[in-house]
C-alpha positions as CSV (number, residue, x, y, z in Angstrom):
1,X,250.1,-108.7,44.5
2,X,248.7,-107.5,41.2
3,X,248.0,-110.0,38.3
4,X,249.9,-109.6,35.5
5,X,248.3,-107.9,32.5
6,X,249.0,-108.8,28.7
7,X,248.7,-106.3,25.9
8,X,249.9,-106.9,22.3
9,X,251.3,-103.9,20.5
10,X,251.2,-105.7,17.3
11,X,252.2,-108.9,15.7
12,X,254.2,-110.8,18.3
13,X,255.5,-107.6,20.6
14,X,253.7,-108.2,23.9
15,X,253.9,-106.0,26.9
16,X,253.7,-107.9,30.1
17,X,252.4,-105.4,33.0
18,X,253.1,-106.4,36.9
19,X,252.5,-103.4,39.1
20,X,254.5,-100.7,37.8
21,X,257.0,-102.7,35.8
22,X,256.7,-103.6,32.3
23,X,258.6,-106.5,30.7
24,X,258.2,-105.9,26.7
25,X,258.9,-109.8,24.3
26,X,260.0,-110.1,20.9
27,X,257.5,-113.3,20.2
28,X,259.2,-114.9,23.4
29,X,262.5,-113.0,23.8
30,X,262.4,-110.6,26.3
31,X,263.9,-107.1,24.5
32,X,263.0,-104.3,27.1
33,X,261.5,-103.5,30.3
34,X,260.0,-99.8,31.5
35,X,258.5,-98.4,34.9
36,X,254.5,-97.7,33.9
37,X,254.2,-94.1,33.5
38,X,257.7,-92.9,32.7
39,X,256.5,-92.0,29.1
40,X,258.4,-95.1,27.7
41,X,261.6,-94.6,28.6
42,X,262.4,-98.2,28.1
43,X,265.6,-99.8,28.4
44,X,266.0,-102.1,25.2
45,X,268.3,-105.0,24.2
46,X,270.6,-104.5,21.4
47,X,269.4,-106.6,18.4
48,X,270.9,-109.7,18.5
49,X,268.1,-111.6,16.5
50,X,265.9,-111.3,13.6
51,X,264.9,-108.0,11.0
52,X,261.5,-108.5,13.0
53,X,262.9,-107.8,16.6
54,X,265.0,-105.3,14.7
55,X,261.7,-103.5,13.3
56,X,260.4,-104.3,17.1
57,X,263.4,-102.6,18.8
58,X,263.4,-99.4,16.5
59,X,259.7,-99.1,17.5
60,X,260.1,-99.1,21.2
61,X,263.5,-97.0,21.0
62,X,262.9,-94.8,18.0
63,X,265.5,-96.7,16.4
64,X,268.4,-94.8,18.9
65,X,270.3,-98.3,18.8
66,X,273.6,-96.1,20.6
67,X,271.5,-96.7,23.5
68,X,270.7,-100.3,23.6
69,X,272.3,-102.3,26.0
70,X,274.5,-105.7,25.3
71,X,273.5,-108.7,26.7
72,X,275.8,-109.0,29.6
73,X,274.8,-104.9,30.6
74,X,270.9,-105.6,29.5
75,X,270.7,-108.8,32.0
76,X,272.2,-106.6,35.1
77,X,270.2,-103.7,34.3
78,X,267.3,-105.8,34.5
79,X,268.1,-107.7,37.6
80,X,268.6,-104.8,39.2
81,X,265.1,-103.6,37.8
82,X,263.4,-106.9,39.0
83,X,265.1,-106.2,42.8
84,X,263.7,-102.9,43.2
């Protein structure tokens, strides 16, 4: 098993890299995850929380919030991501 790598983005948005998945926090919400390499394609949370995780989202989704995901649709899609 790979040790997890931690990378900052900027102020309090962290990537958290395990083998090919990447688990993306808003200080220490987690907002979005991604496969590594699948030019950030990332499956993001709808913004539930502050204008910071706002400005967060908008920079990890271009701000396309018609495609963020609820809570209840965010936390299957990730289980399902965490199984494969």
């Amino acid at each position: 098993m790979e040790k997890p790598k931690l990378r900052t983005i900027e102020n309090n948005l962290t990537v958290v890299t395990i083998g090919d998945k990447e688990l993306i926090f808003s200080y220490s919400t987690l907002v979005a995850f991604s496969r590594v390499g699948i030019d950030h394609n990332y499956t993001v949370h709808e913004n539930i929380w502050s204008n910071s995780t706002g400005r967060h989202l908008n920079l990890l989704d271009g701000g396309d919030k018609k495609s963020r995901l609820s809570s209840d649709e965010f936390d299957k899609k990730l289980e399902e991501f965490l199984g494969e």
